[in-house]
Each structure stands twice: as C-alpha cells, then as structure tokens.
C-alpha positions as CSV (number, residue, x, y, z in Angstrom):
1,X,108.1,80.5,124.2
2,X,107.2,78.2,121.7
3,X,103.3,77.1,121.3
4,X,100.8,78.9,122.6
5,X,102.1,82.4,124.1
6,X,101.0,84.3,127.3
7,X,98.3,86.1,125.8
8,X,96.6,83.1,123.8
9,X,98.2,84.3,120.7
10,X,100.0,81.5,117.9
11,X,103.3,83.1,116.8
12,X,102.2,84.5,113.5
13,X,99.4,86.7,115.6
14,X,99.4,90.4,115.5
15,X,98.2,91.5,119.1
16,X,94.3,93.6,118.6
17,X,95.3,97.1,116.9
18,X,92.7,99.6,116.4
19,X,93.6,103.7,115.4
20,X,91.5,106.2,116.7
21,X,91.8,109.7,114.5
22,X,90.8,113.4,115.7
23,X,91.7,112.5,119.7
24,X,93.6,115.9,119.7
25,X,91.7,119.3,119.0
26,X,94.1,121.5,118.8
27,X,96.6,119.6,116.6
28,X,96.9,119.1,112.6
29,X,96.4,115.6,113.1
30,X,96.4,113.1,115.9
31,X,95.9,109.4,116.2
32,X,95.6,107.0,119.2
33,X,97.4,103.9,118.3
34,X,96.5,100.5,120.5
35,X,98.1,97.3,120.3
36,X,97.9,94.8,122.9
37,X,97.9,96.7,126.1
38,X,100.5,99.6,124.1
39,X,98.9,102.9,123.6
40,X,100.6,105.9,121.9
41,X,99.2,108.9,121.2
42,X,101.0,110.8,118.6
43,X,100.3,114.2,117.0
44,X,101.4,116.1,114.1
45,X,101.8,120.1,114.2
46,X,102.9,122.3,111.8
47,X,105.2,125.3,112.3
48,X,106.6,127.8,109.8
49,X,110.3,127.5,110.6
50,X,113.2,124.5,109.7
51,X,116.5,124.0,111.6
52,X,119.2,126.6,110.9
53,X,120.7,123.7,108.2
54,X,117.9,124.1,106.0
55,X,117.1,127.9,106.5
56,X,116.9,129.6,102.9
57,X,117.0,126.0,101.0
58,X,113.0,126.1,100.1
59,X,113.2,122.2,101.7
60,X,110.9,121.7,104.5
61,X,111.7,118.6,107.7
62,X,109.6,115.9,109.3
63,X,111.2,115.3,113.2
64,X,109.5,113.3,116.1
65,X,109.7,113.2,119.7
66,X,109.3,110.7,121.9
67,X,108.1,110.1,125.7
68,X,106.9,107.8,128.2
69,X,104.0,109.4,130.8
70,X,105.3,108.6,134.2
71,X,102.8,106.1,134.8
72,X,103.1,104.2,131.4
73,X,104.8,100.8,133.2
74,X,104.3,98.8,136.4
75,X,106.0,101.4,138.1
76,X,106.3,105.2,138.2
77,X,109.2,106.8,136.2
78,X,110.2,110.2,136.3
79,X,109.5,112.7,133.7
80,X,112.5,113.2,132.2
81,X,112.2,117.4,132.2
82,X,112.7,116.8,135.9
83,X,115.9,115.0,135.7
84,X,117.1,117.8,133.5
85,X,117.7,115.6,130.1
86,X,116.5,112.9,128.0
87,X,117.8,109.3,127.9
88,X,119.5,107.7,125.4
89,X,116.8,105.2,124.6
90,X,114.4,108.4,123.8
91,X,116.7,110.3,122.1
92,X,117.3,106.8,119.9
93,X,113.3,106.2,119.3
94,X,112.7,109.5,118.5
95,X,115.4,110.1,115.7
96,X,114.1,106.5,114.3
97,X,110.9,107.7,114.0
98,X,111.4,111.3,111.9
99,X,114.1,109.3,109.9
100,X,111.5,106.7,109.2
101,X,108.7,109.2,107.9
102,X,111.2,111.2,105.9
103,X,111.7,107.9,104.6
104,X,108.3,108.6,103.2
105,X,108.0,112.2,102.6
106,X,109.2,114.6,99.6
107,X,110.6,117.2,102.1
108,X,110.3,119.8,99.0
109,X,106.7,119.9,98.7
110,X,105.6,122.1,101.4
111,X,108.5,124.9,101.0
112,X,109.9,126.1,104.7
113,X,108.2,124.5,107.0
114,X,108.0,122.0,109.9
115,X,106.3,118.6,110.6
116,X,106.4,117.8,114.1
117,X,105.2,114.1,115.4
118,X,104.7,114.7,119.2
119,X,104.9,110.3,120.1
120,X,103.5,110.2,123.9
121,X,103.3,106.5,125.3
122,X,100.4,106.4,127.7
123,X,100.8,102.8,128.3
124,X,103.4,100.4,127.7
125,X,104.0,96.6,127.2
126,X,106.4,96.2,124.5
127,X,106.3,97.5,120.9
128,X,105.8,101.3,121.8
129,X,109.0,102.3,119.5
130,X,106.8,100.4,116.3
131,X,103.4,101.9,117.5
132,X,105.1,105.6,117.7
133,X,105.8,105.2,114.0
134,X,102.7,103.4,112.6
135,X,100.3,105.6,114.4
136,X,102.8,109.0,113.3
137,X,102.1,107.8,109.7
138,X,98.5,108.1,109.8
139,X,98.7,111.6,112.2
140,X,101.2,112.7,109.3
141,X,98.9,111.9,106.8
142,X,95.6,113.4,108.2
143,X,98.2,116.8,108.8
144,X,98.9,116.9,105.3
145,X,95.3,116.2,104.4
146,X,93.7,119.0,106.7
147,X,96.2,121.3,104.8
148,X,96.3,120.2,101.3
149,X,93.1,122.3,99.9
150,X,94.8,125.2,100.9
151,X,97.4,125.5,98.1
152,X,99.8,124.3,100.8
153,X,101.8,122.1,98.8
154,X,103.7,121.7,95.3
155,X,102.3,118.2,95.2
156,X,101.1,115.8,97.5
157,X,104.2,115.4,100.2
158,X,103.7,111.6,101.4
159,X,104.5,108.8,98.8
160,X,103.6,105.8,100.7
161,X,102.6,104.6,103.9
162,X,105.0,102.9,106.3
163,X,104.4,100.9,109.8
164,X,106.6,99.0,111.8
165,X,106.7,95.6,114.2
166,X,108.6,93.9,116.2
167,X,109.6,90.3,115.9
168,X,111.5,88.3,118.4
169,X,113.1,84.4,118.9
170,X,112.4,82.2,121.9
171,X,113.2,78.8,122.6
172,X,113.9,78.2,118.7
173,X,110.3,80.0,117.8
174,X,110.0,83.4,115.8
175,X,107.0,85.3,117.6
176,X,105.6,88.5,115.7
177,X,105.1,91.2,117.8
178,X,106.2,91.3,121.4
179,X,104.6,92.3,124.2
180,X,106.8,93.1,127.4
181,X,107.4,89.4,129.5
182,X,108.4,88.0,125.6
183,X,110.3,90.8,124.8
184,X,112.2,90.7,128.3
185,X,113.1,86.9,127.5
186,X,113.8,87.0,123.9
187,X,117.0,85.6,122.5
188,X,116.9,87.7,119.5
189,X,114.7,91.4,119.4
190,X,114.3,93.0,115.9
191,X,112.0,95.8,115.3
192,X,111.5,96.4,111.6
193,X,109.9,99.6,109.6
194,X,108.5,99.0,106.2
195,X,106.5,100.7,103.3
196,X,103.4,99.7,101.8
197,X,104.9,99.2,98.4
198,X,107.3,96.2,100.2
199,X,110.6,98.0,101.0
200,X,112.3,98.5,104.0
201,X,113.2,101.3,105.6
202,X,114.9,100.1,108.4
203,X,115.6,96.6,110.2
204,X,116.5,96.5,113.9
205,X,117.9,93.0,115.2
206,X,119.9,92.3,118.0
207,X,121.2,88.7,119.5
208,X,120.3,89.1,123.2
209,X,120.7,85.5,124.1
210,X,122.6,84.3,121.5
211,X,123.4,85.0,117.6
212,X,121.3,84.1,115.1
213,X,121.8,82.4,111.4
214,X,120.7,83.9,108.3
215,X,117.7,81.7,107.7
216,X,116.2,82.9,111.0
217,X,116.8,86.5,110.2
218,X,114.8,85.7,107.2
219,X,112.1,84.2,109.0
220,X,111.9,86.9,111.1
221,X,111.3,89.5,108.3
222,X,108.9,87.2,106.4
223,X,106.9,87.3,109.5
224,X,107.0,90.8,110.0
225,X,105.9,91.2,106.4
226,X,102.7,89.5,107.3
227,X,102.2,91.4,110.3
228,X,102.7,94.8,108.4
229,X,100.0,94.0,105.9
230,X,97.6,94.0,109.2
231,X,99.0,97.6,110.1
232,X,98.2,99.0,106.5
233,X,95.1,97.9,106.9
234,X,94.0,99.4,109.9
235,X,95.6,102.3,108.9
236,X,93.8,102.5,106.0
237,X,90.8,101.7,107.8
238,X,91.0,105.3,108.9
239,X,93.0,107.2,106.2
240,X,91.2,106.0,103.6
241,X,87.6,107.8,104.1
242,X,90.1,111.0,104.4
243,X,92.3,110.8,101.8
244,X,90.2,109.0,98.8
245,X,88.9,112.6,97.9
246,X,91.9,114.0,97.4
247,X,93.0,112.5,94.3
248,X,96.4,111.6,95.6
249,X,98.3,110.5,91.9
250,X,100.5,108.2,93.8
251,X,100.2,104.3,93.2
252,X,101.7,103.0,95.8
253,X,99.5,105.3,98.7
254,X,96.4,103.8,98.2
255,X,96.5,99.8,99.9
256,X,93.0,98.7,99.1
257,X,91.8,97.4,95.6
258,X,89.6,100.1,94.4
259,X,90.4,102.9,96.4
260,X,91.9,104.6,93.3
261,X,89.1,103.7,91.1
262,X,86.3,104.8,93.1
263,X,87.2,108.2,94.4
264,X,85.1,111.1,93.4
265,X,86.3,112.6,90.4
C-alpha cells in the first residue's frame, strides 16, 4: 500500500469532497456529502418532543440514524425493516454520530425539542461512518439557521463545527482516508472525529493486522488533522454564505479569516 495508491492518490490525499445543501425539500436542512465514490445524504428535522429521560427538564437532544440503500455496494443487501431489526454495525454508526454532534451542541438552547439527523448512504466505498457525521454537521447547522430568526433559540445552539476521517496503515504507510479495497487490507483502521477549534471528540483505532506503536498512532492523527482542515473547508464553503448573517458570537464557528469581520452588521 505504500506509494502511489489505487486511485492515483499520495498518502496525505483527501479523496474529491464536495457538499451539496437544499437536496431535501421538505426537511430543515439536508446536505449531500461526496467523497471519493461515498455519497451520504443526511437530513436534519425538527420535532417538538425529547425521550421520556428528558421530558419536563427544558433540555432539548440531537440523535442520528443511520442506513445503507440496498444497492449502496457491489451487491444488493437487504433493507434491514425487512429482516425485522438493525445490525450492530448501524446501531454502532448511528449512536457515534448524535454523540458526536452533541459533542457540539448546547442541548439547552432550543427548550424541548428534537434534532433528528436522518444519515442514508446511497453509495459506498469506505468512509461512509466519517461522511455521515461531516455532512450531518453542516445539515445541523443549516436546521438551526432556517430556524434561528424565529425566536427559536436562547442563543445560538452549535459551538463549533466538527468532521471526521478515516486513516489507515499498510505495508508500514499511514494513508488518509480509505476507500473500500484499502480499508479491506489495512493493518490498522482508525476513524477520527474532530472540532474546528482542534479537539477531539472521538478517536477510533483498531489493529486488524497487527498492533501498532505509539508513534504511528500519532502519525495517524497528525494526518487526519490535515485532512480535517480540507472538510472545514468545504463545509464552510457552503455554511458560510448561510450563516455569516447571523451574527453567530462564537469564535471558534467561523473557520475562515474574515468571516467574522465582514458580516453585515
């Protein structure tokens, strides 16, 4: 795996992302997510309701689903309401991404109320689990901005940005984000989630092959770093037209020199 990779890419190389905004028009927010041959489309709704542990608390809750079309691989899998329950793997990549956002979110903004991320996968070759959560971030966002002039919220709900990437290690290389044939061969598979400020949120890594030092863990997350400042940037490629007006007081929200000194005051 070391050199050139199957696609053409070096091993610091992001695969082509672009986010596509407004796809869905009936939801709060929606955003098509592509990278590489991955496409997710996730949506955000908005329901007046919480789970029965938050009922009466005045805190409001961010949750995600997650699903694969039937057609999303080389071959066809079955939709998972027909086999009468989800798998473990979705039931895994979906509580990653709403623990991720809340990550993100001050769940006492918006009173009593629910943010749904609805992550569909309409086409898969590795990374889907990352591309759920980056493209949910900006279809959160645009939710909260279609809402916010409404007197909706107590203050503006989302303090940062986050994405997420995978990084993998093959034949003694660290690759940044996988598509399927690396990710299939990789001796060590780490997906990791952070903020636009620099934190982490979370960091998935698992020896497949073999176990790893503590140097090459390192590597690993210095090369996600980089490949995270791409994702902010496409992100804010599209949330940045949207959200500039809105005066959002936070610091850390805004990745772009200037975007906080040249919105409309």
């Amino acid at each position: 795996m070391s050199g050139s990779r199957i696609d053409g890419r070096g091993p610091a190389d992001l695969r082509p992302i672009s986010i596509e905004t407004g796809v869905s028009r009936y939801a709060e927010g929606s955003a098509l997510i592509t990278q590489g041959q991955t496409k997710v489309l996730c949506t955000a709704s908005i329901e007046d309701r919480v789970p029965p542990f938050l009922k009466n608390s005045g805190t409001g809750w961010v949750t995600a689903e997650y699903g694969m079309l039937p057609r999303s691989t080389h071959t066809r899998s079955a939709r998972e309401a027909a086999r009468g329950k989800q798998g473990g793997r979705t039931m895994e990549i979906q509580r990653l991404v709403g623990r991720a956002l809340r990550s993100v979110v001050d769940l006492k903004a918006f009173g009593e109320r629910t943010f749904t991320l609805d992550c569909d996968v309409l086409q898969a070759d590795g990374g889907t689990r990352c591309a759920a959560i980056s493209g949910s971030c900006v279809a959160l966002a645009l939710a909260f901005a279609k809402v916010a002039g409404n007197n909706f919220f107590r203050n503006w709900p989302m303090r940062e940005t986050l994405a997420a990437v995978s990084v993998g290690r093959g034949n003694g290389t660290a690759l940044l984000d996988l598509c399927y044939e690396e990710d299939s061969t990789a001796q060590v598979d780490s997906n990791i989630v952070g903020t636009a400020s620099g934190k982490f949120v979370e960091v998935q890594t698992t020896a497949e092959q073999q176990p790893f030092s503590k140097p090459e863990l390192d590597e690993m997350i210095a090369l996600a770093t980089l490949g995270l400042e791409e994702i902010f940037d496409a992100q804010w490629s599209v949330l940045g037209p949207v959200l500039a007006p809105l005066k959002i007081p936070q610091k850390n929200f805004f990745r772009r020199p200037g975007w906080e000194t040249t919105r409309p005051a």
